[in-house]
One Martini backbone bead per residue (centre of mass of N, CA, C, O) as a GRO file, in nm:
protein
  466
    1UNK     BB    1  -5.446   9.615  -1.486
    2UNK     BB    2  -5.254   9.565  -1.681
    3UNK     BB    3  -5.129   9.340  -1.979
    4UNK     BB    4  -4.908   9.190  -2.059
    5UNK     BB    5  -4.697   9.134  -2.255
    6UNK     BB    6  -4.551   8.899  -2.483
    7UNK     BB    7  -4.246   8.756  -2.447
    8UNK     BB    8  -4.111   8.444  -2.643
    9UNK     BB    9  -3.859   8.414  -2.863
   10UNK     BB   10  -3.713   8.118  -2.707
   11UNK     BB   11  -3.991   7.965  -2.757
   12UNK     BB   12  -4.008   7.944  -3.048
   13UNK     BB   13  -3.709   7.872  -3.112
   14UNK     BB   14  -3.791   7.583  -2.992
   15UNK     BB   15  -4.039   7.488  -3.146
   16UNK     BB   16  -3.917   7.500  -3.427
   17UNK     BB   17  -3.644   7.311  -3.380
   18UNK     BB   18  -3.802   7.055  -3.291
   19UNK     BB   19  -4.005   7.042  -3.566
   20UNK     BB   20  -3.811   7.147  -3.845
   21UNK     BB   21  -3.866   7.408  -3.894
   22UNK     BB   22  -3.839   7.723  -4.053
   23UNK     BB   23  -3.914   8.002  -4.066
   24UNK     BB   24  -4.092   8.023  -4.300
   25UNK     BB   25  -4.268   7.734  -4.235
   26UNK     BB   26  -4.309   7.852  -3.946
   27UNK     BB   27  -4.501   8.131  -4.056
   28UNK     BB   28  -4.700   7.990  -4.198
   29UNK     BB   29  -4.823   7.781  -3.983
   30UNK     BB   30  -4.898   8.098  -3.812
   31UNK     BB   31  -4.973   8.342  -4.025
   32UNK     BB   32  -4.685   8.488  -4.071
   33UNK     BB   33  -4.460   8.673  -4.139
   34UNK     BB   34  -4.145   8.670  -4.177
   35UNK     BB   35  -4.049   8.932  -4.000
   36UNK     BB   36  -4.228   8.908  -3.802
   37UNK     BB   37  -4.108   8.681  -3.665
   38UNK     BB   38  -3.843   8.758  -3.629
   39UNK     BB   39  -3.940   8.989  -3.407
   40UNK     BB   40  -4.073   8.734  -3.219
   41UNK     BB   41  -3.771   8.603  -3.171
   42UNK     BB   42  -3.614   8.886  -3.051
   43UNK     BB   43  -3.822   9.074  -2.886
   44UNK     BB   44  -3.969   9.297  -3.107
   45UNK     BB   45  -4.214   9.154  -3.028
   46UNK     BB   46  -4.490   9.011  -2.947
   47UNK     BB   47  -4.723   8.782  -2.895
   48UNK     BB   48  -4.996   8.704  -3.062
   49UNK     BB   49  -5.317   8.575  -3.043
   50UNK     BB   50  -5.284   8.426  -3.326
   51UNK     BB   51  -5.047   8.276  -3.238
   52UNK     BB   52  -5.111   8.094  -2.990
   53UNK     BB   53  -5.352   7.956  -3.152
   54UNK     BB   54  -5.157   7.812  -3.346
   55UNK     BB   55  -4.986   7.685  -3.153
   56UNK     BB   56  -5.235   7.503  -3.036
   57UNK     BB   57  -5.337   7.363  -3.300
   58UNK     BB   58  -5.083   7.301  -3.469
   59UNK     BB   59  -4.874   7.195  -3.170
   60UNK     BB   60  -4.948   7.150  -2.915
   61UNK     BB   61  -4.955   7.392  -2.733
   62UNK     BB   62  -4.889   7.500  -2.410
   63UNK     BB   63  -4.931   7.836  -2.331
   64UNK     BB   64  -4.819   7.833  -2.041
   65UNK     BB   65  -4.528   7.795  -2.172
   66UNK     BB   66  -4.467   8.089  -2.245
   67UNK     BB   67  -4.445   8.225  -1.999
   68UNK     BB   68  -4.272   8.058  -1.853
   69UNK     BB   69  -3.940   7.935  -1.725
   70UNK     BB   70  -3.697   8.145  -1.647
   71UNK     BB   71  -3.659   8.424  -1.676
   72UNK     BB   72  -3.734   8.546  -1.355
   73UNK     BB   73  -3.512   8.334  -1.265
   74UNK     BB   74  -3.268   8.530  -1.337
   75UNK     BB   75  -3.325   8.770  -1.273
   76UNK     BB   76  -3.297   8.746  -0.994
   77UNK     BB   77  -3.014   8.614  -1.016
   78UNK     BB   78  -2.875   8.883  -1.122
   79UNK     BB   79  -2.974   9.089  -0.922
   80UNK     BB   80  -2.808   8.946  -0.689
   81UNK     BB   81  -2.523   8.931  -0.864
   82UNK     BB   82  -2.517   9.273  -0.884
   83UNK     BB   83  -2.490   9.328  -0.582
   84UNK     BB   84  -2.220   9.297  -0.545
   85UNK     BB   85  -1.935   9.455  -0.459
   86UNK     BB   86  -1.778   9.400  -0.715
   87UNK     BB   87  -1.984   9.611  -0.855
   88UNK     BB   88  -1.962   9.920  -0.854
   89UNK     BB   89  -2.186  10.020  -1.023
   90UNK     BB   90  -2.469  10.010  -1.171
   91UNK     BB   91  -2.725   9.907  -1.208
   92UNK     BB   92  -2.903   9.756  -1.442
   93UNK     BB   93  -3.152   9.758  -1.543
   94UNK     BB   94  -3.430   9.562  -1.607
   95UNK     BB   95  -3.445   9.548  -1.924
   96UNK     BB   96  -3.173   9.449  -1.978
   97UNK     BB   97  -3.235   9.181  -1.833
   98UNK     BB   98  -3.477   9.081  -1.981
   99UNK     BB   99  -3.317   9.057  -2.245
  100UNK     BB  100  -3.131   8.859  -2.178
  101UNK     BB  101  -3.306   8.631  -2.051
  102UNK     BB  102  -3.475   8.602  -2.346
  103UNK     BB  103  -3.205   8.626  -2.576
  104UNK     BB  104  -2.950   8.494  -2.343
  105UNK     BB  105  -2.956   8.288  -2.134
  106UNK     BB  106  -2.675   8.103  -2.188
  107UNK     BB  107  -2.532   8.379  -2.077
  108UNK     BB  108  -2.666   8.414  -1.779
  109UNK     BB  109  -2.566   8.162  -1.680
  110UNK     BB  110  -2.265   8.207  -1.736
  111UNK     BB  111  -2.269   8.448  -1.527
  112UNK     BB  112  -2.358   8.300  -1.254
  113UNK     BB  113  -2.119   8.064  -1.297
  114UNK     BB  114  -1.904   8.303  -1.227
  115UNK     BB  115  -2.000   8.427  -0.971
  116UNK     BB  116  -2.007   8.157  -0.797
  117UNK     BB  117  -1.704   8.118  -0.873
  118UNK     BB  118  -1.620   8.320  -0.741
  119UNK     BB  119  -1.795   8.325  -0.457
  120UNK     BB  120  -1.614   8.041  -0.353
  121UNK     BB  121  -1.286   8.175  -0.380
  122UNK     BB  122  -1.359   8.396  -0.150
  123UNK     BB  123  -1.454   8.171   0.081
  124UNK     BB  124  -1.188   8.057   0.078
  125UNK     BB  125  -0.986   8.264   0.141
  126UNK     BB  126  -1.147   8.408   0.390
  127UNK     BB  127  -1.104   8.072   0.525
  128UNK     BB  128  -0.823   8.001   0.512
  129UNK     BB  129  -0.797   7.724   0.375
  130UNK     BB  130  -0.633   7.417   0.282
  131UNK     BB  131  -0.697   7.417  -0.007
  132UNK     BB  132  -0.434   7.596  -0.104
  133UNK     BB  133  -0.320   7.462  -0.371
  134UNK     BB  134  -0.461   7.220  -0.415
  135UNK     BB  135  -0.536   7.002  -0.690
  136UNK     BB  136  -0.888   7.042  -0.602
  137UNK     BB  137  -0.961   7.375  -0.569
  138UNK     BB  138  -1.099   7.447  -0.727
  139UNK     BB  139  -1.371   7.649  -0.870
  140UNK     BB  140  -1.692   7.542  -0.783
  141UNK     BB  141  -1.974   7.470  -0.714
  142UNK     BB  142  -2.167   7.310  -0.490
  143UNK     BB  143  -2.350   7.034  -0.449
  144UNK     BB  144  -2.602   7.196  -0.341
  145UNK     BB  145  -2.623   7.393  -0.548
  146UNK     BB  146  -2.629   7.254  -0.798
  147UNK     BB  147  -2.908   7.092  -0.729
  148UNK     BB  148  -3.086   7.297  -0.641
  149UNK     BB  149  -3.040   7.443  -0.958
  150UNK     BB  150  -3.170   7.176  -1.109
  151UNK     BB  151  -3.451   7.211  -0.934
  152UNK     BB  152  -3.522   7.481  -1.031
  153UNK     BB  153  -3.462   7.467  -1.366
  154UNK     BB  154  -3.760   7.255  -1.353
  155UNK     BB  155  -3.966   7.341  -1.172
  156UNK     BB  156  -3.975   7.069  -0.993
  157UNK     BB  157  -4.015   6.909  -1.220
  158UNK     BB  158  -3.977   6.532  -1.299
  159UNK     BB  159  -4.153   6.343  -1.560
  160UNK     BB  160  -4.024   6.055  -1.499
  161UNK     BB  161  -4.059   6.035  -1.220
  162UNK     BB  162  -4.338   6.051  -1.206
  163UNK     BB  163  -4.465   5.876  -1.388
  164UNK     BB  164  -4.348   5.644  -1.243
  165UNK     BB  165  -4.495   5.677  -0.992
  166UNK     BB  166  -4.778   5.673  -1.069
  167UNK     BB  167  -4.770   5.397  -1.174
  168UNK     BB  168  -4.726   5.267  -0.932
  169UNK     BB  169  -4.983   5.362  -0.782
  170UNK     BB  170  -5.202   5.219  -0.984
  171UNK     BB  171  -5.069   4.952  -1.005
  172UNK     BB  172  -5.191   4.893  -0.668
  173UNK     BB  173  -5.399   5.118  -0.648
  174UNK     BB  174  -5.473   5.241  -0.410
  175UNK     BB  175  -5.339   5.502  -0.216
  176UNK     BB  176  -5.422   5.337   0.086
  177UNK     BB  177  -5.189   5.111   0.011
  178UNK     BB  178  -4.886   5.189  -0.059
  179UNK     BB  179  -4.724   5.071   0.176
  180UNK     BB  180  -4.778   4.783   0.124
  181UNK     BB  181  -4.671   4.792  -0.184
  182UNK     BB  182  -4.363   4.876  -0.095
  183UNK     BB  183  -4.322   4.610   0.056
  184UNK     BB  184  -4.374   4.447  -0.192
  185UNK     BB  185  -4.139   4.545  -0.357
  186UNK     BB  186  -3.941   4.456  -0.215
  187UNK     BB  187  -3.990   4.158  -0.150
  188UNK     BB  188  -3.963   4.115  -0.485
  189UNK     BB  189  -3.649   4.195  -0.445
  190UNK     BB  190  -3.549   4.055  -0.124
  191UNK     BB  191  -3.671   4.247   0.089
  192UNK     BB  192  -3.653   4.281   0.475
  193UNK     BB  193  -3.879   4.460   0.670
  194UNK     BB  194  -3.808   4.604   0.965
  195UNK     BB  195  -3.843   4.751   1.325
  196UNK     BB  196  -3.673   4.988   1.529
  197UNK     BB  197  -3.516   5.124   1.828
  198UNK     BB  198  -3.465   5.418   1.656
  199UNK     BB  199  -3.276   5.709   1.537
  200UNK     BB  200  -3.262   5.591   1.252
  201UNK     BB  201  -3.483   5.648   1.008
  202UNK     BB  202  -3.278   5.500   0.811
  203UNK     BB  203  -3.149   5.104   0.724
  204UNK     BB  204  -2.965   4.990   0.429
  205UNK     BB  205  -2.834   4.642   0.376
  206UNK     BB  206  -2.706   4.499   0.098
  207UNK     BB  207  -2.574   4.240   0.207
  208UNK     BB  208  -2.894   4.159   0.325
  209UNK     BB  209  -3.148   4.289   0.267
  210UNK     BB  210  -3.213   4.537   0.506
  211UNK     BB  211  -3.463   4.709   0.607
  212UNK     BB  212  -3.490   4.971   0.839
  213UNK     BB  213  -3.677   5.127   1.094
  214UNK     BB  214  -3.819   5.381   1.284
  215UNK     BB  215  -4.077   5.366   1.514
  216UNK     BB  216  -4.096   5.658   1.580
  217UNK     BB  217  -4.193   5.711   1.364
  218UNK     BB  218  -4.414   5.838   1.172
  219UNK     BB  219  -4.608   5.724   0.900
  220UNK     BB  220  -4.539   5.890   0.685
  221UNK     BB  221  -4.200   5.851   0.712
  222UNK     BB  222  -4.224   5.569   0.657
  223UNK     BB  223  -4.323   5.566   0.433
  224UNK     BB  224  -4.154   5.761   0.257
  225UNK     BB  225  -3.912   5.546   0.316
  226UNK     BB  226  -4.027   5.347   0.127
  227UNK     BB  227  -4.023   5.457  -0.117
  228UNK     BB  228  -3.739   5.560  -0.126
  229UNK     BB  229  -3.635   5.262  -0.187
  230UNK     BB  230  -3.781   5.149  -0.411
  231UNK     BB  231  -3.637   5.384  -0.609
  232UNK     BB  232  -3.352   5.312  -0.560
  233UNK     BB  233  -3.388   4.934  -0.642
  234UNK     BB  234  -3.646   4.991  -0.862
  235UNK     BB  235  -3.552   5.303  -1.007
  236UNK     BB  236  -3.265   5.325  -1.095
  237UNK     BB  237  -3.240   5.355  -1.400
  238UNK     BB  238  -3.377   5.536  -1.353
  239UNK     BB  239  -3.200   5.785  -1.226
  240UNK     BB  240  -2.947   5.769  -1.378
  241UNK     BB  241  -3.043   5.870  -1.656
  242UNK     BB  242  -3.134   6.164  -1.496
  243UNK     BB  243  -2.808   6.197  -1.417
  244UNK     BB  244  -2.703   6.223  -1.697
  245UNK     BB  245  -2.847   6.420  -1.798
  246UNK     BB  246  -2.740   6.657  -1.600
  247UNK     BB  247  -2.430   6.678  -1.552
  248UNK     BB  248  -2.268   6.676  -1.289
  249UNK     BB  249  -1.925   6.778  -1.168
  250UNK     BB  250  -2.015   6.593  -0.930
  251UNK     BB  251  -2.029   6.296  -0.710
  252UNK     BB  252  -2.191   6.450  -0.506
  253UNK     BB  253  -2.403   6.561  -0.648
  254UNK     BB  254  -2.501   6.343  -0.758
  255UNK     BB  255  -2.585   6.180  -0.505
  256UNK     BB  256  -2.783   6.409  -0.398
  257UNK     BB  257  -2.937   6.386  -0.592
  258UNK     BB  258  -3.081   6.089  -0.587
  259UNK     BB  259  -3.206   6.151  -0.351
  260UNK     BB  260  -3.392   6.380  -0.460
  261UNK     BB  261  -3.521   6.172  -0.663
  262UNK     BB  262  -3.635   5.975  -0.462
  263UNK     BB  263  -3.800   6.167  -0.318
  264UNK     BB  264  -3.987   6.223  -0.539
  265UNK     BB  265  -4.109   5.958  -0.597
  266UNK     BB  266  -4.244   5.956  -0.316
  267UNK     BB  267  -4.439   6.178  -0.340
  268UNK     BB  268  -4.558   6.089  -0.612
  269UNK     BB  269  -4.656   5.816  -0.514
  270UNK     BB  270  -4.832   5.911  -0.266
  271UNK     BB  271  -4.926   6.176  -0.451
  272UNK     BB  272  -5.067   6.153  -0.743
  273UNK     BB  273  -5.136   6.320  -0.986
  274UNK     BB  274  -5.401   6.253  -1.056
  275UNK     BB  275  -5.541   6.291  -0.792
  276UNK     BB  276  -5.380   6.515  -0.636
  277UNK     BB  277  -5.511   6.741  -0.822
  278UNK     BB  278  -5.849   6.657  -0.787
  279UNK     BB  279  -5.806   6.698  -0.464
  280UNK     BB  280  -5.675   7.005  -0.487
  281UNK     BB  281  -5.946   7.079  -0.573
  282UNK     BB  282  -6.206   7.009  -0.445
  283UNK     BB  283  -6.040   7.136  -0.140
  284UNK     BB  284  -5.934   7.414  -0.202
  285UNK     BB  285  -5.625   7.325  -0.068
  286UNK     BB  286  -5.641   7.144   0.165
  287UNK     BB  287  -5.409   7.048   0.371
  288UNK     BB  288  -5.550   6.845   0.563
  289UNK     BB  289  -5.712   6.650   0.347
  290UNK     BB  290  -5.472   6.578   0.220
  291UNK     BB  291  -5.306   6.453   0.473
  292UNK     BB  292  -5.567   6.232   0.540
  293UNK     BB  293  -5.594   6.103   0.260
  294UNK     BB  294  -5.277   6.052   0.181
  295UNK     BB  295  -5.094   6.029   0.464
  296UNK     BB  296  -4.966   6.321   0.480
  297UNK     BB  297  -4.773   6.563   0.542
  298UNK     BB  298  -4.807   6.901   0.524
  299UNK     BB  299  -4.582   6.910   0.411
  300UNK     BB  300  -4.556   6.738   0.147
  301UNK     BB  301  -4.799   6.840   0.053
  302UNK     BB  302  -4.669   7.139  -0.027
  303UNK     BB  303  -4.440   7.006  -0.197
  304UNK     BB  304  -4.599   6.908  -0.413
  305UNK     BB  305  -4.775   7.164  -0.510
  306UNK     BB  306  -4.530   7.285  -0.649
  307UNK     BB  307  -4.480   7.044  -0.903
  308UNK     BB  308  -4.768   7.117  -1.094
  309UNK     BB  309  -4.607   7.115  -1.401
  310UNK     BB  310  -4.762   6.975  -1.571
  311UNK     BB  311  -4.820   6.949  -1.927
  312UNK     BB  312  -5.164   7.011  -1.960
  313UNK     BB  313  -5.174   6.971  -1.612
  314UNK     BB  314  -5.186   7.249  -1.445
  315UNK     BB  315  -5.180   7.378  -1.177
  316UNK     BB  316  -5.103   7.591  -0.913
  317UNK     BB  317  -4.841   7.866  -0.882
  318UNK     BB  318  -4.620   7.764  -0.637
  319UNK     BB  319  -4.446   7.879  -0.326
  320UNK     BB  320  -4.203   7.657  -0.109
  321UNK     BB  321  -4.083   7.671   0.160
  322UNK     BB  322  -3.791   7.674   0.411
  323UNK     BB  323  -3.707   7.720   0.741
  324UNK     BB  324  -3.539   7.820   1.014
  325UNK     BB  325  -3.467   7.987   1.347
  326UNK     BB  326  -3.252   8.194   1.166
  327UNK     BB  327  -3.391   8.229   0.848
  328UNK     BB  328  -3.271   7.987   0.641
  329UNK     BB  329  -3.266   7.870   0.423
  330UNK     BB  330  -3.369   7.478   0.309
  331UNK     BB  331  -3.627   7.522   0.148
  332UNK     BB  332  -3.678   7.595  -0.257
  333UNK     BB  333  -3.976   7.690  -0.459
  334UNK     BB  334  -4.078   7.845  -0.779
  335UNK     BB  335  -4.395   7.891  -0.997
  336UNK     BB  336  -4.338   8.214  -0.932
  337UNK     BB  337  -4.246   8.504  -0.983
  338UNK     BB  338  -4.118   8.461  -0.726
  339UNK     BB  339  -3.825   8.507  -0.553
  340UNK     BB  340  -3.520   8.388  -0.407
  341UNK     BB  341  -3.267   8.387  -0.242
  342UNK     BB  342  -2.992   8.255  -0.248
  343UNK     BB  343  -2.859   8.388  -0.015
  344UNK     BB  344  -2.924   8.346   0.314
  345UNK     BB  345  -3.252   8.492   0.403
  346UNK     BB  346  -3.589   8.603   0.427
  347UNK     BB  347  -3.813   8.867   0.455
  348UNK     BB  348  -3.901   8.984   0.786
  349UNK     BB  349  -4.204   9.020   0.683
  350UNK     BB  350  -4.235   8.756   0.659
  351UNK     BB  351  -4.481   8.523   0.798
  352UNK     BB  352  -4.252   8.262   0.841
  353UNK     BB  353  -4.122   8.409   1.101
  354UNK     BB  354  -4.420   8.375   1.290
  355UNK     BB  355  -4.445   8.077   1.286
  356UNK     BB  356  -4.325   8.020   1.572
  357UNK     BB  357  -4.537   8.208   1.766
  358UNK     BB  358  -4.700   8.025   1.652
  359UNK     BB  359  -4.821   7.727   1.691
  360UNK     BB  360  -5.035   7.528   1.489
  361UNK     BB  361  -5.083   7.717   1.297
  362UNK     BB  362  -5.229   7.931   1.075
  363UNK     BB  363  -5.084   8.217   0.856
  364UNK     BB  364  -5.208   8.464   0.674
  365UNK     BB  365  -5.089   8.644   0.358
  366UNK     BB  366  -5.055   8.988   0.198
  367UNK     BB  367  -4.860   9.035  -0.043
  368UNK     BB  368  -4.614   9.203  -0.180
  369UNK     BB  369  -4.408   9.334  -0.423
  370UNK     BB  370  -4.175   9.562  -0.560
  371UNK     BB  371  -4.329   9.444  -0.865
  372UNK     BB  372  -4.673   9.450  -0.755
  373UNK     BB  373  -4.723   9.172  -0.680
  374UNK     BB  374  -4.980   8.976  -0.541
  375UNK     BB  375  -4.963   8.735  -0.258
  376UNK     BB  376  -5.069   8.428  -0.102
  377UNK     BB  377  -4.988   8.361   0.222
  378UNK     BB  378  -4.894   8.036   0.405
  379UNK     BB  379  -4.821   7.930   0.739
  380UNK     BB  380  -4.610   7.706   0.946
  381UNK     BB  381  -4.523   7.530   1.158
  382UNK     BB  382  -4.248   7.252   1.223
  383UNK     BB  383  -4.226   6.944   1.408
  384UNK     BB  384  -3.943   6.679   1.485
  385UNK     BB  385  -3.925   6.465   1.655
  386UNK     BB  386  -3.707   6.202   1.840
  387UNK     BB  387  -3.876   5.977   1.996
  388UNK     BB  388  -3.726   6.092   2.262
  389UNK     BB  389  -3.579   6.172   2.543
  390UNK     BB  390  -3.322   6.406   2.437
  391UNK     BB  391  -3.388   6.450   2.135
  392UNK     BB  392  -3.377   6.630   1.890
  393UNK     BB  393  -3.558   6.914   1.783
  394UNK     BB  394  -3.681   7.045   1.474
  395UNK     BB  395  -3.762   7.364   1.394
  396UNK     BB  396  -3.967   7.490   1.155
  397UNK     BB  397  -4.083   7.673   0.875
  398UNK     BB  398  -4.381   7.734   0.649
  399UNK     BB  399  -4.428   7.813   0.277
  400UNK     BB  400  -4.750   7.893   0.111
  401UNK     BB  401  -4.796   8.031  -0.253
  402UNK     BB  402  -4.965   8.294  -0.435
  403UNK     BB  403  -5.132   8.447  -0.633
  404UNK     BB  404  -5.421   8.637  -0.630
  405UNK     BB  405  -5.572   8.510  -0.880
  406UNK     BB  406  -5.610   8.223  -0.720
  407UNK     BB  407  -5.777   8.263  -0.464
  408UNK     BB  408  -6.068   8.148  -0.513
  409UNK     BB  409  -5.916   7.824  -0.491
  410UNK     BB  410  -5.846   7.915  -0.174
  411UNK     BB  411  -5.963   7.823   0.140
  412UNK     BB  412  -5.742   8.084   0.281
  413UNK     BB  413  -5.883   8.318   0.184
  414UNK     BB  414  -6.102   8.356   0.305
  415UNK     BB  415  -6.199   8.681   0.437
  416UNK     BB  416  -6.022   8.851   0.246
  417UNK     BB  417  -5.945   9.181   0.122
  418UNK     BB  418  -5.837   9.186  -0.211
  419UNK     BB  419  -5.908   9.476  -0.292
  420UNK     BB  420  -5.725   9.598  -0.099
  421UNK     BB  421  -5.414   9.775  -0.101
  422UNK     BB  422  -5.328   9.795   0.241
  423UNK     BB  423  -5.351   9.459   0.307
  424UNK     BB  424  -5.089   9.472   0.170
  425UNK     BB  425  -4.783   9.373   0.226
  426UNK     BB  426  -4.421   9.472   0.202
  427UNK     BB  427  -4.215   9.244   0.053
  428UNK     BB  428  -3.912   9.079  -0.049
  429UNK     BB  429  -3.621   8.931  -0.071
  430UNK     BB  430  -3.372   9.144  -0.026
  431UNK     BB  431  -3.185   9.412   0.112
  432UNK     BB  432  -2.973   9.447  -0.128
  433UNK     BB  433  -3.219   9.462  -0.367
  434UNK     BB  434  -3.421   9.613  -0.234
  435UNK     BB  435  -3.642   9.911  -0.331
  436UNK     BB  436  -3.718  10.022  -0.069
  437UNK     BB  437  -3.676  10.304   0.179
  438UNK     BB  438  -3.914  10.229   0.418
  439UNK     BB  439  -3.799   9.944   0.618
  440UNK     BB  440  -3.733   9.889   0.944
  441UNK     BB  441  -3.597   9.586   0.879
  442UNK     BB  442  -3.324   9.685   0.768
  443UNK     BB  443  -3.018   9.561   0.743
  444UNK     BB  444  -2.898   9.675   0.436
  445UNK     BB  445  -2.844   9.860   0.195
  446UNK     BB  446  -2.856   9.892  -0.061
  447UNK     BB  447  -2.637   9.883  -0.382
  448UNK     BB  448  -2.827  10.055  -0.570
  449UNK     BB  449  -2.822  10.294  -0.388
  450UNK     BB  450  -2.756  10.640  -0.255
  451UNK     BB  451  -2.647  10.804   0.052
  452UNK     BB  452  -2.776  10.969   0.331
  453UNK     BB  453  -2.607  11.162   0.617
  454UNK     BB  454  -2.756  11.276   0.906
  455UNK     BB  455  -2.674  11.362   1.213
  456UNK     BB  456  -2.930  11.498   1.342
  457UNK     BB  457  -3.098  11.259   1.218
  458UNK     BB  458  -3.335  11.024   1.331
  459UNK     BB  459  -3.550  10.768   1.208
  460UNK     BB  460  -3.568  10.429   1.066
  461UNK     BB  461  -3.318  10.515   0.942
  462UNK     BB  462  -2.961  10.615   0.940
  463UNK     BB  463  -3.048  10.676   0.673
  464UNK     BB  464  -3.108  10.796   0.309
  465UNK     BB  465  -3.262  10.650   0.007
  466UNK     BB  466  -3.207  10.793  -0.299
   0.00000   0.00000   0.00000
């Protein structure tokens, strides 16, 4: 398979504007003529590899972030957003799209930004809600779509919380101390910690300064949730901060990012960057070995290995997803080429749906994507129990995956034919994006391709795809 071209125009164009100089000194900077820069800043020239090394030699550039970024995430939800029925035309080439994403991404955010606003107003009107006319009715993303969508465009890292975490984590010693460390950072707070038979996994009452936890959950989520309250009262003001900075444009949307920024908190302290990366590189990702070391569960070790994009000292880029029983996404993040429906669930024949049918197991999966793509995916039901008789059960199931060129370093691929082309399934994104044409499991037909309908033929599909 040839390598593809770079073009990273937006990103010379921003590397450019940090350090302060003109095109002309900083084509100097990089041994190449003012015109030429001109062409690949706009995305009409590759980056060729004496700019890479230009660049980080010069500027101390990590150079994987060239290719990474919006641009896939972008293109990605562009063509989800151009496949609804209100576009009557046909899609947009692909090549259109990724010079958009390429050359005028916050064009691109603003025309999302504009698409889930008509359909926030049209889901407004179709459930006929009392919305209709009260002065707070506004069109605007919901406060999940807002926080999610924050948390997407950051590549799910983000650097002051993460390292405020690691400090806190190295500075208690070593990382199976921590659930210690965060009841002492509590008390040195005046909080007073105790544990009671209750369902309610955590409960912290401000004016008592007294936090509950429920002894039934287990070690992991009791940690997990000691650290999270660290983050609250101990943390508050980088948390603000960085809330601060994010912009969101209600107050719930706010709260809600708060508390996601405590859960990365408690992960990250959890599981510090460096210890927890040259772990997962040693046990060549064995997920059970990590939850082990670090004292967490499968999920979190699997929610951290997504995180791993600190520049300069990147892991491997994982996609990290949670399903529930309906198929219904309810926890996504790629720091790969893959992208998820914004609405929806999952590709039916993706492995992380048939991982309720086996309980307890891995299950592994060679995967291809509509655009050539293959990834090694490893999927796993995870139950929740109520921690007594009668207490509602949880049951969801989770997928981690990465591209094939990474199988080396993941000790679940062990024993996989990746050589084989015929070993990888094919699965897509969504049904109504997806351009396979004879896809057994297809629930509504492509929405840019016009289709044939033969009363006579019954196929795998009642209609074929032209």
């Amino acid at each position: 398979m040839a390598t593809p071209k770079l073009y990273a125009g937006a990103k010379l164009r921003e590397v450019r504007t940090r350090v302060g100089l003109t095109q002309k000194d900083f084509a100097a900077k990089l041994g190449v003529s003012l015109p030429y820069l001109n062409q690949m800043e706009n995305n009409n020239r590759p980056v060729s590899t004496t700019v890479v090394l230009s660049l980080a030699q010069e500027f101390g550039l990590d150079v994987t972030e060239l290719s990474s970024g919006d641009g896939e995430r972008i293109v990605s939800d562009m063509r989800e957003a151009l496949s609804d029925p209100v576009f009557s035309s046909d899609m947009p080439p692909m090549a259109d799209l990724r010079l958009a994403a390429s050359n005028a991404p916050a064009l691109a955010h603003a025309f999302l930004e504009l698409h889930r606003a008509y359909r926030q107003t049209h889901e407004r009107l179709a459930s006929l809600d009392e919305a209709l006319g009260r002065e707070d009715a506004r069109a605007r993303p919901s406060p999940w779509e807002e926080v999610r969508d924050f948390f997407h465009y950051c590549d799910n890292y983000i650097d002051a919380v993460d390292r405020a975490a690691e400090h806190f984590a190295n500075a208690e010693g070593h990382h199976r101390n921590i659930r210690v460390a965060a009841v002492s950072s509590l008390a040195n707070g005046g909080v007073e910690v105790s544990f009671e038979d209750t369902d309610t996994l955590r409960r912290y009452d401000p004016e008592t300064q007294t936090l509950v936890l429920s002894h039934r959950a287990s070690q992991e989520s009791q940690t997990f949730q000691l650290l999270l309250q660290v983050a609250l009262l101990r943390q508050n003001k980088l948390l603000e901060a960085t809330l601060d900075f994010a912009r969101f444009q209600t107050e719930e949307a706010r709260a809600i990012a708060k508390i996601g920024l405590a859960n990365y908190f408690a992960g990250a302290a959890l599981m510090p960057y460096g210890q927890f990366l040259q772990a997962a590189q040693d046990t060549r990702h064995d997920l059970e070995q990590l939850a082990t070391r670090f004292g967490a569960s499968i999920e979190q070790v699997c929610h951290r290995l997504s995180t791993l994009q600190r520049p300069g000292a990147k892991g491997i880029p994982f996609f990290f997803v949670r399903v529930d029983q309906a198929g219904t996404i309810t926890k996504r993040h790629s720091a790969t080429r893959l992208q998820f429906a914004r609405f929806g669930g999952a590709c039916p024949l993706w492995n992380v749906h048939r991982a309720f049918e086996q309980p307890g197991q891995f299950l592994r999966q060679l995967a291809e994507t509509p655009d050539g793509v293959r990834y090694v995916s490893l999927a796993r039901d995870v139950t929740k129990s109520g921690g007594r008789f009668g207490a509602p059960v949880r049951r969801y199931a989770i997928a981690l995956g990465c591209e094939v060129t990474h199988a080396g370093q993941l000790v679940y691929a062990d024993g996989l034919d990746i050589t084989r082309a015929e070993a990888f399934e094919p699965i897509g994104i969504s049904c109504r994006i997806c351009e396979r044409k004879m896809c057994h499991q297809r629930s509504v037909p492509p929405l840019e391709r016009k289709l044939s309908v033969d009363p006579d033929t019954r196929d795998v599909l009642p209609y074929a795809v032209n």
